[in-house]
N, CA and C atoms as an extended XYZ file, in Angstrom:
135
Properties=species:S:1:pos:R:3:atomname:S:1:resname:S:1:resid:I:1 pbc="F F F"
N         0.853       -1.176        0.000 N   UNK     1
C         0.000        0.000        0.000 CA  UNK     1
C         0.899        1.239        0.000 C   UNK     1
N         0.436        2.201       -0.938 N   UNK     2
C         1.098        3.385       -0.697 CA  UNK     2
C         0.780        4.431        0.711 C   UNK     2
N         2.035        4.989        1.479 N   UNK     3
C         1.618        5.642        2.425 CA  UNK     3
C         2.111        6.844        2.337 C   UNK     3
N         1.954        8.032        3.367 N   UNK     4
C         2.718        9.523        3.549 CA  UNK     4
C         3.471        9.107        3.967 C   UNK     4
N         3.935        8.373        5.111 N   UNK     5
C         5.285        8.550        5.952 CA  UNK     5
C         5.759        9.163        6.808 C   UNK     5
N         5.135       11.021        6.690 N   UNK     6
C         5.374       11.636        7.700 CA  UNK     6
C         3.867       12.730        7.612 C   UNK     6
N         3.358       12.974        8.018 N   UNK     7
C         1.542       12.734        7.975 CA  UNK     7
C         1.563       14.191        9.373 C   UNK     7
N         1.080       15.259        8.561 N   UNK     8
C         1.180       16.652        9.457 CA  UNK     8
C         0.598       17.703        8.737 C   UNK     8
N         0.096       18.601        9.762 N   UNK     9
C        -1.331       19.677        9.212 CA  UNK     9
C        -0.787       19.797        7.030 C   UNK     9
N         0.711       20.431        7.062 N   UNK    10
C         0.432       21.030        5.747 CA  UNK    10
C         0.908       20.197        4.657 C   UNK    10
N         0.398       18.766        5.036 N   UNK    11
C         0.128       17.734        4.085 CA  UNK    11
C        -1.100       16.980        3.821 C   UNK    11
N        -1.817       17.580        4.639 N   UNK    12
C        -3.472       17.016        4.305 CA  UNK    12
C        -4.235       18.511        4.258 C   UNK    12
N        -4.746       17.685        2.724 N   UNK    13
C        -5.730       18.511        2.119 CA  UNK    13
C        -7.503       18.126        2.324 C   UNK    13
N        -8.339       19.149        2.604 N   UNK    14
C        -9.611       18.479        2.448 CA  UNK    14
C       -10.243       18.662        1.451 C   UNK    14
N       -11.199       17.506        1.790 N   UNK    15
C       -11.874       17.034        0.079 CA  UNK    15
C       -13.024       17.597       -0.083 C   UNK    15
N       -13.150       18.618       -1.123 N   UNK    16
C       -14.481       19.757       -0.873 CA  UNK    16
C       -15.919       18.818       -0.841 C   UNK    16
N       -16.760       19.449       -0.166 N   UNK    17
C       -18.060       18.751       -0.177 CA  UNK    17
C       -18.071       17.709        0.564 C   UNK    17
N       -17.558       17.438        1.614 N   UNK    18
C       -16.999       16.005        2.284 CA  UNK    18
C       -16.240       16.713        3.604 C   UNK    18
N       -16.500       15.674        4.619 N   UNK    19
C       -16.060       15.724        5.784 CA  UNK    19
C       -14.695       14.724        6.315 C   UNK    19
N       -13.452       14.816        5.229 N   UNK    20
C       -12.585       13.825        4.986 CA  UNK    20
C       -11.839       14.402        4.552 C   UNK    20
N       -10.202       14.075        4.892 N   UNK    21
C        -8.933       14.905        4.337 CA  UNK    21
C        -8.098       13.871        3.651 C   UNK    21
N        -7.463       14.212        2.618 N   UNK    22
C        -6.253       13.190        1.734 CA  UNK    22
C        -5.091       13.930        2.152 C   UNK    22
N        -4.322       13.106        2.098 N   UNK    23
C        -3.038       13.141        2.512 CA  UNK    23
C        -1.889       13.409        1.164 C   UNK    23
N        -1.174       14.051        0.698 N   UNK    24
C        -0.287       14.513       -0.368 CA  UNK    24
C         1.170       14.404        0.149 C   UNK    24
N         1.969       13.581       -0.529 N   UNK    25
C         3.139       13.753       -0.727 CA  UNK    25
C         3.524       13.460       -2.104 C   UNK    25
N         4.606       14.198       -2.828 N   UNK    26
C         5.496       13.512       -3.697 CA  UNK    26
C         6.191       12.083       -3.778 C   UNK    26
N         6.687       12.050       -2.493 N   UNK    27
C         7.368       11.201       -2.065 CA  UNK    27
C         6.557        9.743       -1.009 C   UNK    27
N         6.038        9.355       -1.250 N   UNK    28
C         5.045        8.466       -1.055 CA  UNK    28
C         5.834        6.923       -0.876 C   UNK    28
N         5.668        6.558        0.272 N   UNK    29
C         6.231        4.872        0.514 CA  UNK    29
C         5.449        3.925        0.402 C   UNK    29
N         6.151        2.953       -0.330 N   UNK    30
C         5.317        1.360        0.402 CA  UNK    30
C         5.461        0.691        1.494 C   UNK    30
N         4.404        0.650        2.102 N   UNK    31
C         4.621        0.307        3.545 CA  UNK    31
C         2.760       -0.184        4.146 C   UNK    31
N         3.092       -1.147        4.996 N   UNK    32
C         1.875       -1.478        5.503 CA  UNK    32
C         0.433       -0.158        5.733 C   UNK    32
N        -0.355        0.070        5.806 N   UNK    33
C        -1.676        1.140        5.938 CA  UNK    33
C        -0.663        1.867        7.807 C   UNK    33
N        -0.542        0.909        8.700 N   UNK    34
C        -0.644        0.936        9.946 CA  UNK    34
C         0.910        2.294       10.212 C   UNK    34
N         1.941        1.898        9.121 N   UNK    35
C         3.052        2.948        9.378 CA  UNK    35
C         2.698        4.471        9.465 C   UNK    35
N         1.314        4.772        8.909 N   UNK    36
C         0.909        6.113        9.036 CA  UNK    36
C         0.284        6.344       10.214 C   UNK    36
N        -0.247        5.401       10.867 N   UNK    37
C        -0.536        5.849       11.946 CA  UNK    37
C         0.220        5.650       13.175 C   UNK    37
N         0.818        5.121       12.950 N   UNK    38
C         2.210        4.527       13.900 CA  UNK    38
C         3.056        5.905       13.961 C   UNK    38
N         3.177        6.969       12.869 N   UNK    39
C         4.151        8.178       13.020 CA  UNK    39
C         3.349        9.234       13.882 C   UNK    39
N         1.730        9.488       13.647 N   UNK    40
C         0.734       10.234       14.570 CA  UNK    40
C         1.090        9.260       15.645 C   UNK    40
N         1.085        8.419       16.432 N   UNK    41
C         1.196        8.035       17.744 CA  UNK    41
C         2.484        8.292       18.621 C   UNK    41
N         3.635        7.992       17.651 N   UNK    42
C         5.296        8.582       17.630 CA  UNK    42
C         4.938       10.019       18.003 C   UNK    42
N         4.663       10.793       16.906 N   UNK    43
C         4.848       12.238       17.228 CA  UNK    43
C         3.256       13.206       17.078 C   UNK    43
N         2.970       14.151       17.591 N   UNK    44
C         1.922       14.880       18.009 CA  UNK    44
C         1.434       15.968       16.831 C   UNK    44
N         1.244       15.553       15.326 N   UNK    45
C         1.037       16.376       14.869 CA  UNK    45
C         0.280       17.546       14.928 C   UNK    45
């Protein structure tokens, strides 16, 4: 699965008309779904 990696306010965008934000990087990893939330628990975005 593709992930952010490092997952913080001025990398999520929200999705107009919707109560839901996407996440943007260039640089995008493969890595299990769970490593993105594993970096919000690490650090306090």
């Amino acid at each position: 699965m593709l992930v952010h990696g490092d997952v913080h306010q001025l990398s999520a965008l929200h999705v107009p008309g919707r109560d839901t934000f996407k996440l943007v990087d260039p640089d995008g990893l493969l890595a299990e779904a769970e490593c993105d939330l594993g970096v919000m628990m690490r650090n306090d975005p």
